[in-house]
Structures are given as C-alpha cells and as structure tokens.
C-alpha positions in Angstrom: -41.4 -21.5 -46.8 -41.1 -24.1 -44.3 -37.6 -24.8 -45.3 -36.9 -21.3 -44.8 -38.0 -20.9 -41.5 -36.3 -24.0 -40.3 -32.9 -22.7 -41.6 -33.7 -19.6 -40.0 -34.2 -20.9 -36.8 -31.0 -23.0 -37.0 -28.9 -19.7 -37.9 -30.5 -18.4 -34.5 -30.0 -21.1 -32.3 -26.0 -21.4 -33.4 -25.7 -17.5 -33.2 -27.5 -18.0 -29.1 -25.0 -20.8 -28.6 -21.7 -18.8 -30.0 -23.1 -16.0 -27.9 -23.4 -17.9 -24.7 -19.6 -19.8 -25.2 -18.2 -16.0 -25.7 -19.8 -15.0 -22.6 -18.5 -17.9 -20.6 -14.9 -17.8 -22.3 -15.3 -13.8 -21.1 -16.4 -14.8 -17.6 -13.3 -17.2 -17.6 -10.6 -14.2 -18.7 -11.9 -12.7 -15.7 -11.6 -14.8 -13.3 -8.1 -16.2 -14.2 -7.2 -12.7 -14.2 -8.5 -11.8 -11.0 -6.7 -15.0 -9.6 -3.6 -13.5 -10.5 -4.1 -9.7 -10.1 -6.7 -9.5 -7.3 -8.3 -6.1 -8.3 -8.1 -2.8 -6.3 -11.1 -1.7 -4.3 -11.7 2.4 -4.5 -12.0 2.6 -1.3 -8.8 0.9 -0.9 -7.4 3.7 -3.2 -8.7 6.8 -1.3 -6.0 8.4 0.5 -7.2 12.0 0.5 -5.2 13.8 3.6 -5.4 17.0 1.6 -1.6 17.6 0.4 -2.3 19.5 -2.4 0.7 21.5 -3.2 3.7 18.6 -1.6 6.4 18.2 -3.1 6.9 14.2 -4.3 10.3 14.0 -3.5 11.7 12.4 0.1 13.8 14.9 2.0 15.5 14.8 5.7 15.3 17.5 8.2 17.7 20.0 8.6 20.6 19.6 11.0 24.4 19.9 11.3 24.8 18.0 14.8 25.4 14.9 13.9 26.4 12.8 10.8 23.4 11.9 8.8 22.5 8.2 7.9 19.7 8.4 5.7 18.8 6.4 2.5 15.1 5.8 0.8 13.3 2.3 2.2 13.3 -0.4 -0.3 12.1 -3.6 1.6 10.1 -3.8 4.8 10.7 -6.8 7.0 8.6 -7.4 10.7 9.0 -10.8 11.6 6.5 -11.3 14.1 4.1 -10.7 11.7 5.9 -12.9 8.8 5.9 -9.7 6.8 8.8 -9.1 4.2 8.1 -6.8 1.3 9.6 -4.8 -1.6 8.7 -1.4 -1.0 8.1 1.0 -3.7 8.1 4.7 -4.7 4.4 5.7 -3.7 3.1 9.1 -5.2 0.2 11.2 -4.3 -2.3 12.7 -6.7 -3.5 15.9 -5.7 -5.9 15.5 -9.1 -8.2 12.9 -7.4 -6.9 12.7 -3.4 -5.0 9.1 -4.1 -1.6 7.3 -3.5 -0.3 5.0 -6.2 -1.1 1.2 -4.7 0.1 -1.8 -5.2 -1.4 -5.3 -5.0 1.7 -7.1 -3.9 4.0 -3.9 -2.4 4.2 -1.6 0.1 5.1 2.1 -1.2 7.1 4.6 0.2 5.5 7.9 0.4 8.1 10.0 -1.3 6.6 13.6 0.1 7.8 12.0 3.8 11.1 11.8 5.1 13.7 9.0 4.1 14.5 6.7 6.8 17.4 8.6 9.1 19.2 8.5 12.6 18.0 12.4 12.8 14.3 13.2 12.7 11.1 13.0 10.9 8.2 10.7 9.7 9.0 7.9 7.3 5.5 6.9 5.8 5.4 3.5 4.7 1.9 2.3 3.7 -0.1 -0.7 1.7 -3.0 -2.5 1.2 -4.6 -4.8 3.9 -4.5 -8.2 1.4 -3.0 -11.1 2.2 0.2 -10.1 -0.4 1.2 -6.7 2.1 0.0 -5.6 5.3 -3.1 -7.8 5.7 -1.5 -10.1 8.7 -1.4 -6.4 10.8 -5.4 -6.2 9.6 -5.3 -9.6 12.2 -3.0 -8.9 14.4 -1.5 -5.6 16.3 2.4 -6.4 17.0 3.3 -6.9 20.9 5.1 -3.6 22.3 8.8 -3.7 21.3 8.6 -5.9 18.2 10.9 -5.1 15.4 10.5 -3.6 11.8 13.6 -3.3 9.9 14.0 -1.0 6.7 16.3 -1.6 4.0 17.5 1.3 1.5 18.4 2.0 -1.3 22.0 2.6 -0.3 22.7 -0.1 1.7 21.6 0.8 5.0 19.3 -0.5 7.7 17.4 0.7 9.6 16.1 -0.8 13.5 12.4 0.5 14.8 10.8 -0.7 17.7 6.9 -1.0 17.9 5.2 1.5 20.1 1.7 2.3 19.6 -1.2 1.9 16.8 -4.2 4.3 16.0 -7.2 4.6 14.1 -8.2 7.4 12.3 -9.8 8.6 9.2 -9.5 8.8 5.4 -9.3 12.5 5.1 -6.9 13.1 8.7 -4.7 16.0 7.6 -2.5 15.6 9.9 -0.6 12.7 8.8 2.5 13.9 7.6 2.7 17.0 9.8 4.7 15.0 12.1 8.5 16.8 13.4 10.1 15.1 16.3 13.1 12.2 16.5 12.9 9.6 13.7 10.0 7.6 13.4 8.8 4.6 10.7 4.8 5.4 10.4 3.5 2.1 8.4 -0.8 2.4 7.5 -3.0 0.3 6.0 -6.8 0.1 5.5 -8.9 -1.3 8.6 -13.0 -1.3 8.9 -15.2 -3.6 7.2 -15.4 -1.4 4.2 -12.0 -0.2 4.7 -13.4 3.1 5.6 -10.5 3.6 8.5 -6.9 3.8 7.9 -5.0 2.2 11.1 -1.0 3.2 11.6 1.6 1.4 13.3 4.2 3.6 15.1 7.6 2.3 15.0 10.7 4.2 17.1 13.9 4.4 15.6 16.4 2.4 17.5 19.5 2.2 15.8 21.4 1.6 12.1 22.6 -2.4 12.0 25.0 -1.3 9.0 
C-alpha cells in the first residue's frame, strides 16, 4: 500500500506541474499576442449615432456647377502631428451600433461623402492608440495646420484645421452635415474613452 500511495502521489504532483507549465506557456501566447495586436477596447468599438437604415456606400452631393473632383480617401497624412496612415473602408453595423476598427488604420466611413472640391462631410475616424490618431489624444493641431487626403484615383486633397469639439457616443447628428466640403477626422477622448472628439478640417484646394 505504501508503494501505492507514493506512486500516486507522484502521478499528482507531475499532473500539478504539466498543469502549471500549460498555464504559463498560455499566459505567454497571450502576451506575445497582445504585443503584436494590442486588443480593442468595447468602448473603443461603440460608435452608436443611430444610422440605422444608411446606405454603406460613399456618395457626393448633387451639382452641375462645377466639374467634380472627387475620389474615396486612402491615406491620411497631418504632419504637425507626425500622422501618416492607410485609411480603410469603415462600415457601420446597424445590428449592434459599431464601425468596423482597426488597430493600426484609420477607416473611411463609406455612408459619408468622398473627399470633393463641391460639398459635404468626409468622415474619417480611428482609434486614439499610439498606431492612428492617439498623438491628436495629446495634442489639438494649431489653427491652419494641414491634413492632406489621398484617393483612390489619384487625387489629393488640401484641408486646413479649423476647430475641434467634444461630444458624445450616441450624437446623431454627425453625418447630417450639408455645407462646402469638409474632412471631419474623430477619435476616442475621456479617460474611459466615453467622449468622441472631432477635428474639423476646411477644404482648401486639389494639389493634383
């Protein structure tokens, strides 16, 4: 019996030990993963500004004045703020009030208007991490400082900074927005990342 027991408690103690490496190899997975794609907070994710029936396509307002330049963003650049990012297609999920997100892009919202010399709201927005739009968590731009948007057709676009503004998860007015062309770039702000700042940009001109 004795010699049973002993063997019994050696089967235990190795199955505790090959229990405890798993967990740390586990832990390790984790981490390294992490590291590499820093994981999305939900409240990050929330985006609810009650579009529930939009289209998710980009579109352009309608006019026959001038010739249109328009073309859907690709990559954002703000030098000021050492910001230079691809910009993706961002959809909206009227199932559970969210934008697609990405830890290293900015999106373009496609139920907003492409970027133009006419009119409208181009809605450019991303999380405030360090890989997109956290140096405008630290810093607002001075008045006047450029954002440039490159398209998909070759284009870009010139804005000039004008004004930034708080507001909150659910605003549904966000995309209401009909006047000259605009670039409208938001991120997360608050120290739960329960406000949602935006950057207004004017249009100035199309360098090519």
């Amino acid at each position: 019996m004795p010699s049973n027991l002993s063997a019994a408690a050696s089967w235990r103690q190795k199955l505790q030990t090959g229990a405890t490496l798993a967990g740390l190899y586990l832990l390790t997975i984790t981490c390294a993963v992490y590291l590499v794609h820093p994981l999305v907070s939900p409240l990050e994710q929330s985006r609810s500004v009650a579009i529930t029936q939009a289209q998710q396509r980009p579109h352009l307002p309608a006019t026959s004045a001038i010739k249109v330049i328009a073309g859907r963003p690709v990559r954002i650049v703000i030098p000021a703020e050492s910001v230079d990012l691809p910009v993706d297609k961002g959809f909206y999920d009227n199932t559970d009030n969210s934008w697609t997100l990405s830890g290293y892009d900015a999106q373009f919202a496609m139920i907003s208007t492409l970027a133009n010399n006419v009119g409208g709201e181009t809605f450019v927005y991303g999380h405030n991490n360090n890989y997109v739009f956290g140096a405008l968590r630290h810093h607002t731009p001075d008045r006047g400082a450029t954002a440039l948007l490159y398209t998909d057709n070759g284009h870009i676009f010139e804005y000039h900074f004008v004004s930034s503004s708080s507001i909150a998860p659910d605003a549904v007015s966000i995309l209401d927005y009909s006047g000259p062309p605009i670039l409208m770039v938001q991120t997360c702000t608050g120290s739960l990342n329960e406000w949602r700042t935006e950057y207004k940009f004017n249009f100035v001109k199309v360098l090519s």
